[in-house]
N, C-alpha and C positions, 0 to 999 in steps of 0.2 A: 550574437548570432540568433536568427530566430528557426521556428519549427514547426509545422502546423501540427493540428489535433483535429482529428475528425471523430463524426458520429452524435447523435441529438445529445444524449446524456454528459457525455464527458463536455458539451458543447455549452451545455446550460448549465451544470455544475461550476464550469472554470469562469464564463460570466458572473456568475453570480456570489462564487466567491473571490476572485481574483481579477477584477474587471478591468484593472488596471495594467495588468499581462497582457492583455489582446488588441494587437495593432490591427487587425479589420475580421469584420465573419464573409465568409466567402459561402453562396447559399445558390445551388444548382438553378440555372434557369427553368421556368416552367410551374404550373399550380403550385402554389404554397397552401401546403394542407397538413391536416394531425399535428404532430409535437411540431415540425419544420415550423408550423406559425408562432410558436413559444419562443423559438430561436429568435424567428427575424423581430419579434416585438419587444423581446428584451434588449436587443441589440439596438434599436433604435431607442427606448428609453434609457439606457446607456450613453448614448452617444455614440457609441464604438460605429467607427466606418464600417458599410454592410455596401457588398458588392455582389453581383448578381453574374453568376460566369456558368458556361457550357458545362454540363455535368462532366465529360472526360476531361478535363481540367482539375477537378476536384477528384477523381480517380487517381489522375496520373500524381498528386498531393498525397495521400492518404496508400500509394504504395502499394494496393490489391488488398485494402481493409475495406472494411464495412462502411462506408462513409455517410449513408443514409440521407445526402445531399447536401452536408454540408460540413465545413471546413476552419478551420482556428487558425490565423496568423499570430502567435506568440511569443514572447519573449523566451529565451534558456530558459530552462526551468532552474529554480532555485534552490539548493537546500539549504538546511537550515544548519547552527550550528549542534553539538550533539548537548552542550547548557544550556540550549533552546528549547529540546526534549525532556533536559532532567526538568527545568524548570517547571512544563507543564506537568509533568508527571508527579513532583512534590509540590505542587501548589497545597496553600491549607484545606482541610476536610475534601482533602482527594486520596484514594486510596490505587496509585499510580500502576499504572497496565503499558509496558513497553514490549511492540514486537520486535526481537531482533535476528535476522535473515543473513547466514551465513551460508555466500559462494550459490543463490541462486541465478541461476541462467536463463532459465525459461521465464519471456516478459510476459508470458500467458497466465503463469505460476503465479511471478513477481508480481500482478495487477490485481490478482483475483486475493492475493493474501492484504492488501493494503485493502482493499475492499472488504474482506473481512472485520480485517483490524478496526475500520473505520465504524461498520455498523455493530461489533461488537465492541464498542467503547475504547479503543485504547487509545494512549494519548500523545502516542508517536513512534514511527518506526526506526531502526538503525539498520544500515548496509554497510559492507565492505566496499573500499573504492575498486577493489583488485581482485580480479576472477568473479564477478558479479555485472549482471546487468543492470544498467543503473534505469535512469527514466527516460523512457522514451514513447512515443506517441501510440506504440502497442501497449505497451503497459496502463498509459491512462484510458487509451480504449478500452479494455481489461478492467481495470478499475473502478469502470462505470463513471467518471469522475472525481471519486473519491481519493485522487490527490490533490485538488486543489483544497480538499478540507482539512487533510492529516498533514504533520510537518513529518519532514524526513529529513532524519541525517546520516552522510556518507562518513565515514570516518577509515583513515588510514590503519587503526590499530584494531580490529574488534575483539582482541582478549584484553585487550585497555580498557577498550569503552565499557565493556562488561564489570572491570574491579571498580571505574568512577560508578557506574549505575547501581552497585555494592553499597561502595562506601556513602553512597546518599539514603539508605537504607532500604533498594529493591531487592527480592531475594531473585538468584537466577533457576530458572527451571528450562531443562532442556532436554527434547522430544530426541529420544534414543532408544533404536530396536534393544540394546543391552539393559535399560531401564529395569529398576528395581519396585517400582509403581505404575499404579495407574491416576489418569490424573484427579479423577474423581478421589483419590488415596492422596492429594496434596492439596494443601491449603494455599488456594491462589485466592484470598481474601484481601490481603495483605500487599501491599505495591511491590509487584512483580514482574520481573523482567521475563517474555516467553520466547525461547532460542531456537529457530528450526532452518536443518540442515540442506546443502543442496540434494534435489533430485537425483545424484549415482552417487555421491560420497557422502552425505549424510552432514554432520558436525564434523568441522577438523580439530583434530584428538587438543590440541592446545587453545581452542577454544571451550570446550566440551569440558575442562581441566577447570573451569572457574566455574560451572553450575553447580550450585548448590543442591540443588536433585536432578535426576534424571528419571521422565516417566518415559513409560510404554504404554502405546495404545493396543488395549488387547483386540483381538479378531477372530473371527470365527473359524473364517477359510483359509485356503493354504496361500496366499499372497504375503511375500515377504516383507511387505512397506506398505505406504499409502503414499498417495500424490504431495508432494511438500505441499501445493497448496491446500490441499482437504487435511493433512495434519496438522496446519494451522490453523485453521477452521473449528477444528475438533477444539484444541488446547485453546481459544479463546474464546470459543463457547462455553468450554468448562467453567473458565474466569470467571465469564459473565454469569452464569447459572448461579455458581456461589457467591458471587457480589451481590444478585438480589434478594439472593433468600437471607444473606445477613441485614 
C-alpha cells in the first residue's frame, strides 16, 4: 500500500536516502524556483517519475499540511527489525545511543523526537506497536526527513525490548518527574538506551521498572513537565555533550 509524503525537506531527504521508496514526485504546476528546483533535478537524475499536476491536487495529498508544492508517491514505510537497532548500536568502536518512545501520540512530538535523535547521534529508535503512533506522513513532515535516515523499530513488548537492549550492554535511563538526578548527574558516555514517556502519562510504571536510573529535568518555573519532545531533546543533548567532551 503506498502513501505520499509531502514538503521540500522530507522530499529531498527520502530521495536521497531511500530512492528506491518513491514510485513518482508529484511537483505543483507553475515556476519552479528555490529548494522546488532541488526536488525536480534530483528526481530526474534519479530516474524516479516526476509528474507535474494542479497544486489542489497535491493539497488534497498532503491532507491540510504544509506541502510547499510538492508531493512523494511511496512505498509503506518500513521498519526495521529491533536486532537491526541493537546491531547498529553495538557495532565495534561505537559507543551505542538508543531512543526509546513509550505510548507517544502526538505525530508532531513523535517527528520532532526522531529528528532530534537523528542530528544528536543516535543510532536508532524503538516504539511500541500499541497506543502509539506509529509513522505517518505528519511525522516525517515533522521530522524534517530524518526518517529516511534513522531505522526504527516497532516492537510488541517494550519492557522486553528494554531487558534485550540490557543484556547487550546498553544502560537504561529514563526521563521521570520522580527522578532522583539530573542528567548532567548520569553518565550517558557509555551505550545507552534513552526512555521518554507519553505526553499525559509519562512512562508506564512496568516499563520505567527496567531503567537503570531515572533523571529529572530540573526547572526553574512552576510548570509541571516539558513537552516529550523538548525532554527528549534535552536528554539527547546531554548524551551528545558528554560523548564529545570524552
Amino acid at each position: 500500500m503506498a502513501r505520499y509524503l509531502y514538503g521540500i525537506h522530507p522530499a529531498l531527504e527520502t530521495l536521497q536516502a531511500t530512492p528506491g521508496q518513491v514510485e513518482r514526485v508529484l511537483v505543483a504546476q507553475g515556476p519552479i524556483k528555490g529548494p522546488l528546483t532541488q526536488v525536480v533535478e534530483l528526481a530526474k537524475k534519479l530516474g524516479v517519475r516526476l509528474e507535474f499536476v494542479p497544486k489542489d491536487q497535491i493539497a488534497r495529498l498532503a491532507e491540510g499540511g504544509v506541502h510547499q508544492g510538492v508531493a512523494l508517491k511511496v512505498a509503506e514505510f518500513s521498519y526495521v527489525d529491533l536486532p537491526d537497532v541493537v546491531a547498529r548500536a553495538t557495532a565495534p568502536e561505537q559507543a551505542g545511543l538508543v531512543l526509546v518512545l513509550d505510548g507517544i501520540e502526538d505525530p508532531h512530538n513523535f517527528g520532532a523526537l526522531v529528528r532530534s535523535a537523528f542530528a544528536l547521534g543516535a543510532h536508532g529508535v524503538v516504539i511500541a506497536k500499541d497506543r502509539a503512533v506509529g509513522v505517518t506522513p505528519v511525522v516525517v513532515k515533522a521530522s524534517a526527513g530524518a526518517i529516511a535516515h534513522l531505522p526504527i523499530a516497532r516492537v510488541t513488548n517494550l519492557s522486553r525490548a528494554l531487558l534485550e537492549l540490557k543484556d547487550v550492554g546498553l544502560w537504561v535511563v529514563a526521563a521521570d518527574l520522580s527522578g532522583d538526578r539530573a542528567p548532567e548527574q548520569t553518565d550517558l558516555k557509555g551505550p545507552t538506551a534513552l526512555v521518554v514517556g507519553s505526553e499525559g502519562q509519562g512512562i508506564r510504571h512496568g516499563v520505567l521498572e527496567k531503567a537503570d536510573f531515572r533523571v529529572r529535568i530540573p526547572m526553574a518555573g512552576p510548570l509541571g513537565s516539558l513537552n516529550a519532545s523538548v525532554a527528549g531533546a534535552l536528554l539527547l543533548y546531554e548524551a551528545a555533550r558528554q560523548r564529545r567532551q570524552r
